[in-house]
Steps between C-alpha positions, in 0.01 A plus 500: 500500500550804217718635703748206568641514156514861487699512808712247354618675216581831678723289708663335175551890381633643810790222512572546137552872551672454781727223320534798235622757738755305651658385187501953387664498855736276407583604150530878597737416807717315185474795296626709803781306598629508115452829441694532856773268349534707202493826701892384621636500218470828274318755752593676795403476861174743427391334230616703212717357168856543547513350116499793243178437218522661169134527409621604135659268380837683472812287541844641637653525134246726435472713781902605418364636138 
């Protein structure tokens, strides 16, 4: 009779991670779709930014100096 409780709780642990994997599942199929969404607008068909990024912080006033 040890082992009935034993059992028991291994069950309780196998649906909790499986409870836990479908909810990543879930979550990282959201995260896909909006970075998907956000791929539309701003990038081109391969992936790549089509916006220009000005890592230092120059501004068009100053780039005429």
């Amino acid at each position: 009779m040890t082992d009935r409780p034993k059992e028991q709780q291994k069950q309780r642990r196998a649906q909790r991670l499986s409870a836990a994997l479908r909810n990543n599942l879930k979550r990282r199929k959201a995260q896909a779709r909006g970075r998907g969404a956000g791929r539309d607008a701003g990038h081109a068909p391969d992936g790549t930014s089509t916006e220009t990024h000005d890592s230092a912080g120059f501004g068009d006033e100053k780039r005429n100096n």
